[in-house]
N, C-alpha and C positions, 0 to 999 in steps of 0.2 A: 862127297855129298854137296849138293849145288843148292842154295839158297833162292826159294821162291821170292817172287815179286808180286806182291796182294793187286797190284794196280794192274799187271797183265794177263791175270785172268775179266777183267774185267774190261777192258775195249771196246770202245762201241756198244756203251749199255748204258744208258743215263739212269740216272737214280729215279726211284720211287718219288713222287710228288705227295700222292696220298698212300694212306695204307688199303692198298687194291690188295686184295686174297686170291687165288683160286678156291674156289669154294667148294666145302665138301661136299655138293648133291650135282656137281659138277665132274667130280672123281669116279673115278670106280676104284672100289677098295677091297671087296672081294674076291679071295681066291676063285671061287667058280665061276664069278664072270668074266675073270683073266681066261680062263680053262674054254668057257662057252667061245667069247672071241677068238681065241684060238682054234677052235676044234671047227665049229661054225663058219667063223668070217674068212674074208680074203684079203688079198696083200696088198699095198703099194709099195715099191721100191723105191727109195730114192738115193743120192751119190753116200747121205752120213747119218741114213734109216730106213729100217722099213716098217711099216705102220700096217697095223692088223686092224679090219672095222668088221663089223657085223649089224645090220639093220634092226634093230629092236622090234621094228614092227611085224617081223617076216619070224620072231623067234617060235612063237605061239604063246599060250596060253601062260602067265604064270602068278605066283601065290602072291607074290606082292604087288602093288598097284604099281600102273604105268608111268613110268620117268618120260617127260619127254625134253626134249635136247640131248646137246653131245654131252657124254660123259667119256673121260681121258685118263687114263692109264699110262706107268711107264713102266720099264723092265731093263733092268740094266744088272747082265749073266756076268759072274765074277772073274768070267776069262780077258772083261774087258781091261783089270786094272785093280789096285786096291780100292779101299772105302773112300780116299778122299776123290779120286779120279769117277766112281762111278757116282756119287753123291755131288759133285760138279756139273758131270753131263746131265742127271735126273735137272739140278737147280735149271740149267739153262735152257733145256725143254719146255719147262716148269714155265719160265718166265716167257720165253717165246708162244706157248697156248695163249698164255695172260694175255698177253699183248693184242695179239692176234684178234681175239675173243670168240668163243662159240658162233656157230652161226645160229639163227631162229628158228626152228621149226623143224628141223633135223632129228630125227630120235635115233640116234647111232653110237654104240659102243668102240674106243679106239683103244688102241695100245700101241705105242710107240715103243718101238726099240732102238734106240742109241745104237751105230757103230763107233770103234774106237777112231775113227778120220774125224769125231764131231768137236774133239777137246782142239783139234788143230783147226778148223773151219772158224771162220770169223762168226759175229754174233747177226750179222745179215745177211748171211749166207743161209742159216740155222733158219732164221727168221723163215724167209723164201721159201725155203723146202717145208719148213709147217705150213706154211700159208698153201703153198701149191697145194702139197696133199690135200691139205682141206678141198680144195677146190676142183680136184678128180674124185677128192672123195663124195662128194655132194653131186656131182656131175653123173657118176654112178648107180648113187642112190636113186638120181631121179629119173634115170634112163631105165631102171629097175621096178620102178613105181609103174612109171607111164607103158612096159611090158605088159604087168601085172593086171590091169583093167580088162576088165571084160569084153570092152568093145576091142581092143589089140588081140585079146586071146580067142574070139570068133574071128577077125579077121587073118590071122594067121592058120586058123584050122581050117578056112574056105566058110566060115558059117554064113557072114553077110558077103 
């Protein structure tokens, strides 16, 4: 049995200054919105994740009022490891959104999935790959929007 070191999971991570939250209307916490993102959204890949998004706006109609911003999701499948390994990678996801922050104006559901290469990856490594994805993710959203107009969808049918 090999004896952890508290201070080397934590590398390259400065302490909390304030008590910053991820906050819960930031979350998605529902089973059927893991389920809808899933079934609905698409993927990014990246080298120690891949990340499922779905557009909230493009979902249709639904019973409860509109959320608008990112709401983030994690999932971490028990083939990755026990409880304290998969509750590790959740924290350090966790903290990397934190960091990071939503972007404005975005109304898009994510779910991140952890690979197990993420507990060996530095904490700025982790960093980058959230930041990126965010920034294909957004990148996508708006090349999806700017499709979606009506003056793009005559122009592509030959209308104007």
């Amino acid at each position: 049995m090999t004896a952890s070191v508290p201070e080397a999971s934590n590398q390259g991570v400065e302490p909390r200054k304030a008590k910053a939250t991820f906050h819960r209307s930031a979350r998605l916490l529902r089973h059927a919105d893991f389920e809808r993102v899933y079934k609905q959204g698409k993927r990014h890949f990246s080298a120690s994740m891949t990340v499922f998004y779905l557009d909230r706006r493009t979902t249709g109609p639904d019973k409860r009022p509109a959320i608008s911003g990112m709401r983030i999701g994690f999932t971490v499948g028990r083939a990755l490891g026990g409880a304290v390994q998969r509750n590790r990678m959740k924290r350090r996801l966790r903290e990397a959104v934190r960091l990071i922050g939503p972007a404005p104006g975005v109304s898009v559901d994510i779910v991140i999935n952890p690979k197990k290469k993420i507990l060996a990856t530095g904490f700025d490594a982790v960093l980058n790959e959230v930041s990126q994805a965010f920034v294909v993710i957004e990148k996508k959203l708006a090349g999806a929007a700017r499709n979606s107009t009506p003056q793009a969808s005559q122009l592509r049918s030959g209308g104007l």
